[in-house]
N, C-alpha and C positions, 0 to 999 in steps of 0.2 A: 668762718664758724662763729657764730653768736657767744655772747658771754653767760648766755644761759646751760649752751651745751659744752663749755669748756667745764661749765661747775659740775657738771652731770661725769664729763669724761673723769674728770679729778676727785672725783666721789670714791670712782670706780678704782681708779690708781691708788687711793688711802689705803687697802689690802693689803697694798706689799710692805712691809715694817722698813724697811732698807730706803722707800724714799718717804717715810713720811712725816719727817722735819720737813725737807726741802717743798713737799705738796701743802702742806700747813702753810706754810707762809705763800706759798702762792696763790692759793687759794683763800687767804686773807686778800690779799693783793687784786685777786677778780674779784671779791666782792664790793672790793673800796672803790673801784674804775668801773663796776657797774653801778653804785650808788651816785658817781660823778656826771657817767653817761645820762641815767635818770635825770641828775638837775637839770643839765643841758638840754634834755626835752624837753623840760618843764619850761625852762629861761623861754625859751626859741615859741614854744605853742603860746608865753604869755604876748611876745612880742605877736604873733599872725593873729590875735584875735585885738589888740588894739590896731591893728588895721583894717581887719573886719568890721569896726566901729564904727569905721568913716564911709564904707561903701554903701551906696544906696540901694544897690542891686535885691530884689527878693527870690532871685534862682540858685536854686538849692548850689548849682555847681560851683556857683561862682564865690560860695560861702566856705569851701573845702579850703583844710588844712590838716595835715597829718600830725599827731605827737604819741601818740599810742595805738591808735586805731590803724587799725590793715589800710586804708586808703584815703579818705577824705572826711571819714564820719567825723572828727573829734570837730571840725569845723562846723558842718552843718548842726553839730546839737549845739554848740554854741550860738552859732543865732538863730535856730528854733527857741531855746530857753531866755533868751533875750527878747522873743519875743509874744512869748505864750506865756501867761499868767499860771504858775507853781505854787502851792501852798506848800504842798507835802515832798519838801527836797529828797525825794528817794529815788534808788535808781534799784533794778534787779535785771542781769543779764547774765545766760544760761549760755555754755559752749567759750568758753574763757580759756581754757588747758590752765595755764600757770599765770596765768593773767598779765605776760609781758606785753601782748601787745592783744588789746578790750576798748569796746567803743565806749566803755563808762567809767573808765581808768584817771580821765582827762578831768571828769565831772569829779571824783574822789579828791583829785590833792589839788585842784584848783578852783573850783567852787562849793570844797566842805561840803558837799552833800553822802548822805547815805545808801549804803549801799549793801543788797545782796550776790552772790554770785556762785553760778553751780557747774560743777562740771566733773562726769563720767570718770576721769583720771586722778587715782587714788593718790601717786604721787607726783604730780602738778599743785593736786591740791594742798599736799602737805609741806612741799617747799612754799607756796604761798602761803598757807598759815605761819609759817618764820618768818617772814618776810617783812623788813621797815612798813613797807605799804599797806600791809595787813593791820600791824599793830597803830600804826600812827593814825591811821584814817577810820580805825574803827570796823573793818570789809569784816562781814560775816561769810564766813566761807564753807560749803557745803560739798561734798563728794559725793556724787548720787546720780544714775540714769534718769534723765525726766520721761516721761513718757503723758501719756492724755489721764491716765489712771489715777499716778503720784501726783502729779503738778500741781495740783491746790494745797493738796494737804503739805509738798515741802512748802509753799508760800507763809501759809497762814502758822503750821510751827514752827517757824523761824520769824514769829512779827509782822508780816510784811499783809494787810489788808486794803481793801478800800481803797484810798487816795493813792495813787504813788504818780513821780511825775516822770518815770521813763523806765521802757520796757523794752530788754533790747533780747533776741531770738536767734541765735545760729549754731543748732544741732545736726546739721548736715544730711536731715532725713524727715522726719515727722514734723518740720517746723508747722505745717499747716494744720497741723492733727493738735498739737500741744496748744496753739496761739486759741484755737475751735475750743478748746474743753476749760481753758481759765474761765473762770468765775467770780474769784473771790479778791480781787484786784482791778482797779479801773485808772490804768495809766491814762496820764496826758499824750504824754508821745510813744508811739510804739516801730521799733526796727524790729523788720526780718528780712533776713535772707531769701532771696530769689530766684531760681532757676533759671539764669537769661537763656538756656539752651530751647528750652518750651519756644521762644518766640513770644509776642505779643498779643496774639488772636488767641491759643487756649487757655480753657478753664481748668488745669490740673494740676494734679498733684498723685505722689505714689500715693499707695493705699496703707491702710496704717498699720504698723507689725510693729508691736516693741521692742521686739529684738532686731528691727532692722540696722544695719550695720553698712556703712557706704564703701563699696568697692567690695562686698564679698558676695557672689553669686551674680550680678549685675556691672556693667559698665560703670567706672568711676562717680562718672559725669550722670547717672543717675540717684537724683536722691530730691527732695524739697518740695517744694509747688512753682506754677509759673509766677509772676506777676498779678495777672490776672485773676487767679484762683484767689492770690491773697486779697487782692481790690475788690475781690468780691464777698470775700469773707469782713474786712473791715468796714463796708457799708453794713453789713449785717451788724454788726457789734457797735456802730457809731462814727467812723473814724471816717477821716477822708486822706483822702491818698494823694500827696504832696509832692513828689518825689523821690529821684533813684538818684544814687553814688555813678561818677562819672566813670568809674569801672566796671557797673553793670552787676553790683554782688547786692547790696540791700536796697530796699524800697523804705520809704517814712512814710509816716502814719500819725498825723494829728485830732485830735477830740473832738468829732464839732463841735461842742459848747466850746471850747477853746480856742479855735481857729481865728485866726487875725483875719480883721477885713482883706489886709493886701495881702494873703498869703493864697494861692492861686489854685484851688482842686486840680486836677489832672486825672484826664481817661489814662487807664492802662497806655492805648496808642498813646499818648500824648507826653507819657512819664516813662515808657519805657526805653531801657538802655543795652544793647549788647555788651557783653562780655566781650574783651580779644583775649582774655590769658587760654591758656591750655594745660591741663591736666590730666589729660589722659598720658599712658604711659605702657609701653612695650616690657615684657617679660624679663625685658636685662634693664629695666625701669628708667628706659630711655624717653624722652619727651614724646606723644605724635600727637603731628599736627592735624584734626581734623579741619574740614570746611564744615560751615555754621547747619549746611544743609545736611550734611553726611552724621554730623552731633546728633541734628532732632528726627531726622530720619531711624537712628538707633535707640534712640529714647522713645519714640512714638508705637518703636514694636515691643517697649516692655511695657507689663502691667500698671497702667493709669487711671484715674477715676476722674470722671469730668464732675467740678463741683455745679454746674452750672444745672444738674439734676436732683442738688442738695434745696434750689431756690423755689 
């Protein structure tokens, strides 16, 4: 069990009067050994990026290291931002929960940059606004559904215009719908989420509903756009497509006026990465394993929109 859901269980246990000296201090006690555990990521991510230093390599994979981010990203935006020219130290990233573990978490308490950050869940967001990290670092934090409608207007009344030098995207549904309707914002680098299940050959993406909700009425494993669908949306908007996380969940997204000589574009084929985790899940929300064919097979009979008819 995470030290996040110990705090959540012992929230819940303060009700009963009869233990809640003994829950008071204990839950002093998890906060101080989460505040520890925190440095310790911090120590260990400063230590993987002065190794990152010395290596010559320009493949995104070979750049991953984990400190907050779900799998490799906190690495690769370290040396993308090591080597793309930033004016405007800002970060905005949407789909956080409680922001334990956020691919722009890394960039907050170890290169002092600023940041927005939004997310659906009204109480993730409000233990994050308690939170050391909140207050120390400055994180403006917002509780709010994004959708293609709101999304400019929460950027621009919360400060956040023009310049910013990273945009990072994982709503589990309309990502391609939301990334389509920004405007008022012109990141350097941009993450989003990918649907490795599509394959590399299509152009799509669900259709846009703002109240879509992932896993209600549809297979899990339905929700996002392909790869491809984004790579095709990012040439429209400027960006060139850099690559993918060696677990197959987000795709990068550099500015061309930004792109380093030696940083190497990438076709879809040529950037794309499969997924192995699995998420689907049986009714007594046991694990199933589908095969990758049996995934897009079920995904290809629900309602999709080819972007490649948007061009």
């Amino acid at each position: 069990m995470s030290l996040q859901k110990i705090k959540i269980a012992l929230a819940s246990l303060k009700r009963l009067p009869w233990l809640a000296y003994d829950l008071q201090s204990l839950s002093k006690l998890v906060t101080k050994l989460n505040g520890r555990l925190e440095d310790v990521q911090e120590a260990l991510g400063r230590i993987e990026l002065r190794q990152l230093s010395v290596d010559q390599s320009t493949e995104l994979v070979a750049k991953e290291f984990r400190v907050f981010s779900q799998w490799g990203e906190d690495g690769i935006i370290q040396f993308l931002i090591s080597r793309i020219p930033i004016e405007n130290k800002t970060f905005i990233e949407f789909g956080v929960e409680d922001y334990t573990q956020a691919n722009t978490r890394f960039l907050l308490v170890n290169n002092n940059w600023r940041g927005l950050v939004i997310d659906s869940d009204k109480d993730a967001i409000a233990r994050l606004g308690e939170s050391a990290v909140c207050w120390q670092g400055g994180l403006k934090v917002v509780s709010e559904s994004v959708t293609a409608e709101n999304i400019n207007e929460l950027l621009s009344s919360n400060g956040f215009t023009g310049e910013v030098g990273l945009l990072s995207i994982d709503i589990d549904g309309n990502d391609y719908w939301v990334w389509r309707a920004i405007t008022v914002i012109n990141p350097a680098i941009v993450i989003v989420e990918y649907n490795h299940r599509f394959g590399a050959e299509a152009a799509v993406t669900i259709p846009y509903d703002k109240d879509f909700a992932r896993g209600k009425g549809h297979p899990i494993f339905y929700f996002g756009a392909s790869l491809k669908a984004l790579c095709q949306l990012a040439a429209r908007k400027g960006y060139a497509f850099v690559g993918c996380n060696s677990n197959g969940v987000n795709a990068f997204f550099v500015r061309r006026d930004k792109l380093p000589a030696d940083i190497r574009e990438l076709t879809p084929a040529e950037g794309y990465v499969a997924g192995r985790f699995s998420e689907a899940r049986d009714e007594q929300q046991r694990f199933i394993i589908y095969q990758p064919d049996e995934e897009r097979l079920l995904l290809m009979n629900q309602p999709l929109v080819n972007v490649e008819d948007e061009n």
